[in-house]
C-alpha positions as CSV (number, residue, x, y, z in Angstrom):
1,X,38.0,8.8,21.5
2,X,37.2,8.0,18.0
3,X,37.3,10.4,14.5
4,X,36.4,8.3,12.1
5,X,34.0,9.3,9.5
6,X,30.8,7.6,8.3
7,X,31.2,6.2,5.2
8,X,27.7,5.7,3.8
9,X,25.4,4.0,0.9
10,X,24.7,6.8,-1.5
11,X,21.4,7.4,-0.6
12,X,22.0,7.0,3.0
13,X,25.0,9.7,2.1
14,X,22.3,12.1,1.3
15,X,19.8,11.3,3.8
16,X,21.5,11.4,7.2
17,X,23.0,15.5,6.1
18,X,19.8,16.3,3.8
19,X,16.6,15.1,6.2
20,X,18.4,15.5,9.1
21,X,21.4,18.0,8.6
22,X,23.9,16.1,10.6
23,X,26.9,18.9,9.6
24,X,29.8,19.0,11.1
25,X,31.0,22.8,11.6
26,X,28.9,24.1,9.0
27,X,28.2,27.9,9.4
28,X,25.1,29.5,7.9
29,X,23.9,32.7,7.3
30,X,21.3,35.3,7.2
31,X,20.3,37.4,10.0
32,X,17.3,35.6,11.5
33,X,18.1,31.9,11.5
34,X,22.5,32.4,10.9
35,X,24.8,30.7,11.7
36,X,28.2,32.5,12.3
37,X,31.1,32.8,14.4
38,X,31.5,35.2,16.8
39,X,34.2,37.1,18.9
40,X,35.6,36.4,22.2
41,X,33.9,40.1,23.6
42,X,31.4,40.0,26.3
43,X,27.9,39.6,25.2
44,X,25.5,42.5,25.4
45,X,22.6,40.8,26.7
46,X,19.4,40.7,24.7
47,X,17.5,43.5,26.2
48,X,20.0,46.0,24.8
49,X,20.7,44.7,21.1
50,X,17.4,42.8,20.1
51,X,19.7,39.6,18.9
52,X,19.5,36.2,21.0
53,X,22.7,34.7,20.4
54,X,22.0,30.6,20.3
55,X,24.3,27.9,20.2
56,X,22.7,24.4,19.0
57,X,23.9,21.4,16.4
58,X,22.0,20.0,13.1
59,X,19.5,17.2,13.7
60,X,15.9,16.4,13.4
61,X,14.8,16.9,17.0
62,X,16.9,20.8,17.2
63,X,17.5,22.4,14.0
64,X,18.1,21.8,10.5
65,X,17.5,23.0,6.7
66,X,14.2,21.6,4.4
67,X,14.4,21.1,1.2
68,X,13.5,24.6,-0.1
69,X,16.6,25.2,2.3
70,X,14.3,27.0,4.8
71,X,15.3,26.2,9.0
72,X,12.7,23.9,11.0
73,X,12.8,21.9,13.9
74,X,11.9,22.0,17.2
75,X,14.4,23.8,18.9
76,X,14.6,26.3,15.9
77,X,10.4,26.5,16.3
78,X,10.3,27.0,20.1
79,X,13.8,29.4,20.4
80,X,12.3,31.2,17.4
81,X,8.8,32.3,19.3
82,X,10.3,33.1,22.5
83,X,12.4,35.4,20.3
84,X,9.9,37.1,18.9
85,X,7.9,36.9,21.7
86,X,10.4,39.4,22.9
87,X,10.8,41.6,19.7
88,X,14.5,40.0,19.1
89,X,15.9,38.4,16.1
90,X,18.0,34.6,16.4
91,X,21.5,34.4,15.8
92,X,22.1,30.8,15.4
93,X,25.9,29.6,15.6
94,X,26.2,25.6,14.7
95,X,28.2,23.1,16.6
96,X,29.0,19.6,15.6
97,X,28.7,17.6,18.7
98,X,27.1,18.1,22.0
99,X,30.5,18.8,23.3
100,X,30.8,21.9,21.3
101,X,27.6,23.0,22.2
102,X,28.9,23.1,25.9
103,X,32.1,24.6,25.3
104,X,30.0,27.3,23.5
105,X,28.6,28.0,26.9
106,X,31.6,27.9,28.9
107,X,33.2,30.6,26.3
108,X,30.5,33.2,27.4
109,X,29.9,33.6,23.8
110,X,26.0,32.8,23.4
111,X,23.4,33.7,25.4
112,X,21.9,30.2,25.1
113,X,22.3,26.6,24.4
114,X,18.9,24.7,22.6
115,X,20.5,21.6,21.4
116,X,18.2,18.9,22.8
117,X,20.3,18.9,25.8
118,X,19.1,16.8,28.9
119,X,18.5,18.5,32.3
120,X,21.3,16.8,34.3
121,X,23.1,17.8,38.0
122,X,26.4,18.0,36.8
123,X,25.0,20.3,33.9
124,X,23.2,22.7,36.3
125,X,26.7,22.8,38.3
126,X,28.1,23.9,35.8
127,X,25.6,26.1,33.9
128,X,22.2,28.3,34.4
129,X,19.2,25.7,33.4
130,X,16.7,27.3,31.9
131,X,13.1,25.6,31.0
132,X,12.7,22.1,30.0
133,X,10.5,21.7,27.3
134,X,10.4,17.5,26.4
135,X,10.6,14.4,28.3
136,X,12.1,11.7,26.9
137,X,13.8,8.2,27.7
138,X,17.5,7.2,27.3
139,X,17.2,3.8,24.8
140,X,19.8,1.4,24.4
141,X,19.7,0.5,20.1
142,X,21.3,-2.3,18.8
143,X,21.0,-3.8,15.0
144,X,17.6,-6.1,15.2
145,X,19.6,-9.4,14.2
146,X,21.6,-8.5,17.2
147,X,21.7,-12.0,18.5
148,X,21.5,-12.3,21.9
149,X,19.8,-8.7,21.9
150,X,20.7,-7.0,25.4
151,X,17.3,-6.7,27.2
152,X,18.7,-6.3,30.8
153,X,21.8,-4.1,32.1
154,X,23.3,-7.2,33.2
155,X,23.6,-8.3,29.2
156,X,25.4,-4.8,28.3
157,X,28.5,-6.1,29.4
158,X,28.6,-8.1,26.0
159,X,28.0,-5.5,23.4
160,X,30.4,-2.6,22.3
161,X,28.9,0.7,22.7
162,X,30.0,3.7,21.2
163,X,28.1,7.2,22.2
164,X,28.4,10.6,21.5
165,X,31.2,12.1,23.8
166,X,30.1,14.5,26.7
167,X,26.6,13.4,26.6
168,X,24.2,12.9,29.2
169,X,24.5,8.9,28.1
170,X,28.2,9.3,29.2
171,X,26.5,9.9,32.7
172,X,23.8,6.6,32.3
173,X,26.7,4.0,31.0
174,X,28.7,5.0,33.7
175,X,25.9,4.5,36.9
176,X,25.1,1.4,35.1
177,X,28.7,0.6,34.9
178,X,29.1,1.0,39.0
179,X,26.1,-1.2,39.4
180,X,27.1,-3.9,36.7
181,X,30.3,-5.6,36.2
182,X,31.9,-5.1,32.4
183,X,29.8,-2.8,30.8
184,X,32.6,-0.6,29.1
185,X,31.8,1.9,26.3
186,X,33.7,4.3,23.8
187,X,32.7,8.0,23.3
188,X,32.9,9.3,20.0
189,X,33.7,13.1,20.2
190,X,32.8,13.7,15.8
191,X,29.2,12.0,15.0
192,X,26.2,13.1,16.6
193,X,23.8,10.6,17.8
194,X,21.9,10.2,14.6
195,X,25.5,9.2,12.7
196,X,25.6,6.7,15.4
197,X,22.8,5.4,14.9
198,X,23.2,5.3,11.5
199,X,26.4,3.1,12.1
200,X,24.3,0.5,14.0
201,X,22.0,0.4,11.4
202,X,25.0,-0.4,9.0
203,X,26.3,-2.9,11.4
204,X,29.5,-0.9,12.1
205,X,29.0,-0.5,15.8
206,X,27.4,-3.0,18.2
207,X,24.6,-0.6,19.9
208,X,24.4,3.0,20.8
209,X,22.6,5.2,23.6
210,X,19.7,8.1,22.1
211,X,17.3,9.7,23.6
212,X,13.7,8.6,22.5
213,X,12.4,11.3,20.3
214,X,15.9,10.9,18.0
215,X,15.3,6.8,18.1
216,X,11.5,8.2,17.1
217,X,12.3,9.9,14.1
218,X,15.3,7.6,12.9
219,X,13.8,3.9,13.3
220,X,11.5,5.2,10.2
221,X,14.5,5.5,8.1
222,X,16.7,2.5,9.3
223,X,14.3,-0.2,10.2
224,X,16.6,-2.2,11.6
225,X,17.2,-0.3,14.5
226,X,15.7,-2.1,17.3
227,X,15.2,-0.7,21.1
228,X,17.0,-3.2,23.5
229,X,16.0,-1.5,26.3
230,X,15.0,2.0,28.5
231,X,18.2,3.5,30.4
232,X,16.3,6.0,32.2
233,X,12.7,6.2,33.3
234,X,12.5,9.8,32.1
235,X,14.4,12.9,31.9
236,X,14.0,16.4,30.4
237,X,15.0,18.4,27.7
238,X,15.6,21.9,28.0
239,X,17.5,25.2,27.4
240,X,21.0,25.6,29.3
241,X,22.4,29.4,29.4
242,X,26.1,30.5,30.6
243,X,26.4,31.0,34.3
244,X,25.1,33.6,35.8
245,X,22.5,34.2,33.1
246,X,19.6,34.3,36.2
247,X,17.7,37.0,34.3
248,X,17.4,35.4,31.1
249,X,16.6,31.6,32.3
250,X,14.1,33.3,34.3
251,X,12.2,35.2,31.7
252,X,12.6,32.3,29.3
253,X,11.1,30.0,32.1
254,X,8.3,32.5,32.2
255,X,7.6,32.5,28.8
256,X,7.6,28.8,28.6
257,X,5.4,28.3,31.5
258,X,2.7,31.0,29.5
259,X,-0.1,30.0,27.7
260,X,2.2,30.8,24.5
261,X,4.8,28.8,25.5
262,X,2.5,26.2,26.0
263,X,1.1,26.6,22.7
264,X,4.4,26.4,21.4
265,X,5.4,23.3,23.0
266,X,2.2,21.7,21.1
267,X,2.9,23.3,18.0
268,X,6.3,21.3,18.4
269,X,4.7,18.3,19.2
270,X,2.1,18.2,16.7
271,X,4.8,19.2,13.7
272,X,7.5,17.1,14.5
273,X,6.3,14.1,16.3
274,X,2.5,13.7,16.6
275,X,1.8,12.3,13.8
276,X,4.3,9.3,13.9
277,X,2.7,6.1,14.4
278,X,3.5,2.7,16.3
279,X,6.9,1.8,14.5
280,X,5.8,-1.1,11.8
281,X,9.5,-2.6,10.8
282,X,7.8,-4.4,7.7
283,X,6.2,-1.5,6.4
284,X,9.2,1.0,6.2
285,X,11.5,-1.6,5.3
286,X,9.6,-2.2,2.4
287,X,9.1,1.3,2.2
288,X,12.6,1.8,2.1
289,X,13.5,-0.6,-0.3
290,X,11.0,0.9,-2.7
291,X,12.4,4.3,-2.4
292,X,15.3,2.3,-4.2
293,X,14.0,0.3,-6.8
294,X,10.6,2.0,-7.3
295,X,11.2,5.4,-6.9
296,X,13.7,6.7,-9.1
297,X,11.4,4.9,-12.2
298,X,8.8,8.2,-11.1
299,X,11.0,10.9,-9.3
300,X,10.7,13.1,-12.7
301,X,7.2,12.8,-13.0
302,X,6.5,14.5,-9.6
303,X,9.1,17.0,-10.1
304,X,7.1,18.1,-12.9
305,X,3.5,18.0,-11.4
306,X,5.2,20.1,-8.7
307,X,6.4,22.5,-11.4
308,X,2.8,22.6,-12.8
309,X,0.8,22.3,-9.9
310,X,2.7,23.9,-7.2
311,X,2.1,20.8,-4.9
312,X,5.5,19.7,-3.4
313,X,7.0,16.6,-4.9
314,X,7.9,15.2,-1.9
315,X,4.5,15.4,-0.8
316,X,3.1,13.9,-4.1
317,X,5.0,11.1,-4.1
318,X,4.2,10.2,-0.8
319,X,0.4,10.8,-1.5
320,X,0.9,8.1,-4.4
321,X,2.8,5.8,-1.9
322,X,-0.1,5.8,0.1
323,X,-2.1,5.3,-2.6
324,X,-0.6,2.3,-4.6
325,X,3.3,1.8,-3.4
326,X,4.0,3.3,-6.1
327,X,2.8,0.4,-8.5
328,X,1.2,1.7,-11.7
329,X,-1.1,-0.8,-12.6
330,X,-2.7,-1.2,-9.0
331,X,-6.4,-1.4,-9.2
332,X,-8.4,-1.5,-6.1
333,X,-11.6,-4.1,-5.2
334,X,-14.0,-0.7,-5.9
335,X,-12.6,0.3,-9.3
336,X,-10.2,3.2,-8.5
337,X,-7.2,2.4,-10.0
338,X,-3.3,3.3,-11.0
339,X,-0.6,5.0,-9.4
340,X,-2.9,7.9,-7.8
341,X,-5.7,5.8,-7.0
342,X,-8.1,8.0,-9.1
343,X,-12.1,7.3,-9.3
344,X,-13.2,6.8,-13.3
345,X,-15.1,9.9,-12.5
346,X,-12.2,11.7,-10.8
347,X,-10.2,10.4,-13.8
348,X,-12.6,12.0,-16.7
349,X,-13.2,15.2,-14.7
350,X,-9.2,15.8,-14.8
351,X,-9.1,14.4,-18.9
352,X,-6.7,11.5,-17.6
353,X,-7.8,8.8,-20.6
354,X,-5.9,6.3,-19.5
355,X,-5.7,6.1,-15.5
356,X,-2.9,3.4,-15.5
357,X,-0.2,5.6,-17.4
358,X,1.9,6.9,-14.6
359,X,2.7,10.4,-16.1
360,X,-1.0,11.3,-17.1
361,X,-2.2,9.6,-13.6
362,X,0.7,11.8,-11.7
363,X,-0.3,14.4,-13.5
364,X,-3.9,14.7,-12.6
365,X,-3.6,13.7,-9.0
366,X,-1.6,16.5,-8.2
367,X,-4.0,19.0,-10.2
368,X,-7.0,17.1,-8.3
369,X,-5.0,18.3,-4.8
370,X,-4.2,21.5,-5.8
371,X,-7.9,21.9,-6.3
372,X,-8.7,20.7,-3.1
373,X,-6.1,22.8,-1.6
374,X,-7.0,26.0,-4.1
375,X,-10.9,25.7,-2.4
376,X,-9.9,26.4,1.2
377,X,-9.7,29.6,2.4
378,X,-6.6,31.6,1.8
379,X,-6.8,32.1,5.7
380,X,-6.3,28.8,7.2
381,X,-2.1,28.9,7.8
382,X,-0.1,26.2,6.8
383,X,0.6,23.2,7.5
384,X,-3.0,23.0,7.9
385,X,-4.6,24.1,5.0
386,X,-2.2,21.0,3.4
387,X,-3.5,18.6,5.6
388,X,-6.7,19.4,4.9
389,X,-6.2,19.2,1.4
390,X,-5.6,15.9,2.3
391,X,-8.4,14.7,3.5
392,X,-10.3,16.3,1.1
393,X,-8.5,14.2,-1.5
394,X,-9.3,11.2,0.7
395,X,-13.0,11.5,2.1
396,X,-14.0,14.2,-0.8
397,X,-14.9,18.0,-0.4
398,X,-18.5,17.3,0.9
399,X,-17.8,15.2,4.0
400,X,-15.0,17.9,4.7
401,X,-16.9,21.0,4.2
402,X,-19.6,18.9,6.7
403,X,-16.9,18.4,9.5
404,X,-15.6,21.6,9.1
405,X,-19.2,22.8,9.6
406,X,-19.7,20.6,12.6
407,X,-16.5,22.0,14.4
408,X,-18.0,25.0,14.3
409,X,-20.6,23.8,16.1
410,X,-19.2,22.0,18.7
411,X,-16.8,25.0,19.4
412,X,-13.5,24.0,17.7
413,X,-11.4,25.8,14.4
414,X,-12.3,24.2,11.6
415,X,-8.7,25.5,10.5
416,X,-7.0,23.7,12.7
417,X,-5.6,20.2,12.0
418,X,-5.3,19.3,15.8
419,X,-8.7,19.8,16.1
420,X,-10.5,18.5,13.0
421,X,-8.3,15.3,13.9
422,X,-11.0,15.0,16.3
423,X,-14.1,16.0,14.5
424,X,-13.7,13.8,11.5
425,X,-14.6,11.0,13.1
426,X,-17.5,12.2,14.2
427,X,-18.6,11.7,10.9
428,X,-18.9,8.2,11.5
429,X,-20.7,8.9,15.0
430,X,-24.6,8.4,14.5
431,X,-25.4,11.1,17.0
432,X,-23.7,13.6,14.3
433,X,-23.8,12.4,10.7
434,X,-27.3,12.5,10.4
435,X,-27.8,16.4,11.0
436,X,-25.0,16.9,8.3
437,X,-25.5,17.6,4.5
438,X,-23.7,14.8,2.8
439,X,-24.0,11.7,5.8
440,X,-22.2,9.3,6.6
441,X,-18.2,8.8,6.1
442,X,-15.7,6.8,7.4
443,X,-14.1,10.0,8.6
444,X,-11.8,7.9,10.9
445,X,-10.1,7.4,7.9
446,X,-8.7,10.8,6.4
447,X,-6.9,11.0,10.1
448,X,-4.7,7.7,9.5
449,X,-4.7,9.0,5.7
450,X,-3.1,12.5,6.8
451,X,-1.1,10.7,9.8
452,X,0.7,7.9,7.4
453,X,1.3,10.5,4.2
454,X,3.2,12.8,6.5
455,X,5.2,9.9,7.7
456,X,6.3,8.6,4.3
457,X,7.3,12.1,3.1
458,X,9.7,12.4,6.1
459,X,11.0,9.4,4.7
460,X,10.7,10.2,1.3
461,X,12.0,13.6,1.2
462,X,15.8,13.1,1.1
463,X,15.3,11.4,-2.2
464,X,14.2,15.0,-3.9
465,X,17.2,16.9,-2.6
């Protein structure tokens, strides 16, 4: 076993506990998303007490804080509607490792484990499984100047691997090592997965094991993370209980199996993975690299539009990423032009003089999307009405209001993101422009537009904690 500590680059210091909360032991605390520590006594289950006592660990694919210090992710999303599905509040206690996690659930003192934890035999033995709610693949991830990279299990034998200890990897490396000659690895019973990771992509450690939604999420903030190869063809993530807990794996199976669990697995889906793209190495490299050099020059600015505007920072500076890179002076081959990308007419309608002076331009972006965002209707829910706002910003209000009047007509909630991903285009589709007010658009393109600004602000976000 190894305990040594990361030691990281400053910024990577802030992003790996900021964006993804890797904590170790941390407790947190208010009653419906806590984290506490509780007593050796028998549970009451439930039914009787209206609390769900669940055990999980910090990361970005179970549970961890935003920036306004406010829980998300998708095990907090899914445990958090079967809750109150049921009428019950979450008690949330926070583990360090997967190996805590289990020992939570061989103490008897949660009713439930969601900690991205993979459905295995010698789990179930062991435990009560409850749903599974994710399938993923096991990846092997090695540095990208790796040289030879390992793309066969015959090649493993040559690399050190280090894993998180008691983790269903633990179970891959050692088939693969009854089936291969040399393959020897080192579990790692302090870092999570995403530490690990972070250690590759500093070079410390040869390669690591993840599952593919955490390599999903990661690659776009250490580029240089590089899949060598699938473990597993597939396996599932789910909810594990103590033993004995028939009762409560069966009505959380039932609720996941419903149409609102169902809806819940696809809100999960569309908020936390969905919208991330084929991985582009150059791109968030050079993203990355900008967030250093470029960035700071500008940080200020947005914090302030956000103070006057109410538009997130985070959100504003990746808006201008998308826009320009962040370059002041960029000027496009149609004549919009600085850091926001802002028309001449756009420009003078906002009194920005002088669209190539970062603060003014920064400044009127960000009141241009809060009036895009201000003319929806109070009653679409967010993320949505954000997204929207987005497109708005990108296609303009006409060709929205028009695709927000076709959905209606073709049956779908012009509310919802999910489905006006799919009735933009149509904008572009000659049996449907036509009967529309404002015509054609390339509304392909506010999709990719939404699609690539929530990607950068993922990235971006750690910066403006």
């Amino acid at each position: 076993m190894t305990h040594k500590l990361p030691t990281l680059p400053a910024f990577k210091q802030a992003l790996i506990p900021l964006t993804f909360a890797v904590i170790s032991g941390c407790s947190q605390g208010n009653s419906d998303s806590t984290a506490s520590t509780k007593s050796t006594e028998q549970l009451l289950p439930p039914e009787e007490t209206g609390v769900l006592e669940v055990a999980t660990r910090n990361g970005s694919t179970t549970y961890y804080l935003d920036r306004h210090e406010n829980p998300i992710g998708p095990e907090y999303s899914l445990i958090s509607q079967f809750a109150a599905s049921k009428g019950w509040t979450v008690n949330w206690t926070m583990h360090d490792s997967t190996s805590a996690v289990l020992k939570a659930l061989k103490s008897g003192n949660t009713h439930m484990a969601a900690a991205g934890l993979t459905h295995l035999p010698s789990r179930t033995k062991q435990f009560t499984r409850g749903p599974a709610h994710t399938e993923i693949t096991e990846q092997l991830v090695c540095h990208r100047e790796m040289r030879p990279m390992p793309r066969l299990p015959e090649n493993i034998s040559a690399v050190n691997i280090t894993v998180t200890a008691d983790s269903s990897y633990v179970e891959t490396l050692n088939t693969l090592a009854s089936e291969h000659e040399g393959i020897t690895f080192s579990e790692d019973d302090s870092k999570t997965t995403e530490v690990l990771l972070s250690d590759v992509a500093k070079q410390d450690i040869n390669c690591t094991v993840a599952d593919s939604n955490i390599v999903q999420v990661m690659r776009r903030h250490f580029p240089n993370l590089e899949v060598a190869m699938n473990l597993t063809q597939g396996n599932n993530l789910g909810w594990y209980l103590p033993a004995g807990s028939d009762d409560l794996a069966r009505t959380a199976r039932q609720w996941m199996n419903s149409t609102e669990g169902n809806d819940a697995i696809g809100y999960v889906e569309s908020r936390y993975y969905a919208y991330i793209g084929e991985f582009d190495f150059v791109d968030l490299r050079a993203l990355n690299r900008r967030i250093d050099k470029r960035l700071p020059g500008f940080i200020n600015r947005f914090t302030e539009a956000e103070t006057t505007t109410g538009m997130p920072a985070d959100l504003l500076a990746a808006l201008a990423y998308q826009e320009s890179h962040w370059d002041p002076s960029a000027v496009s081959p149609t004549g919009v032009r600085g850091i926001m990308m802002l028309t001449r007419n756009t420009a003078e309608s906002l009194g920005v003089m002088d669209r190539l002076d970062p603060t003014a331009a920064i400044d009127g972006g960000a009141r241009y999307l809060a009036d895009r965002h201000r003319r929806l209707p109070d009653t679409i829910p967010e993320p949505d009405r954000t997204f929207l706002a987005l497109a708005s910003y990108n296609i303009g209000r006409g060709h929205l209001l028009d695709a927000r009047q076709l959905a209606r007509e073709l049956g779908k909630n012009p509310d919802s993101w999910e489905d006006m991903k799919e009735v933009l285009p149509l904008k572009a589709d000659k049996r449907y422009y036509p009967s529309t007010r404002y015509g054609y658009a390339r509304g392909y393109e506010p999709v990719h537009y939404v699609q690539r600004i929530r990607n950068y602000r993922d990235v971006i976000s750690a910066a403006f904690e």
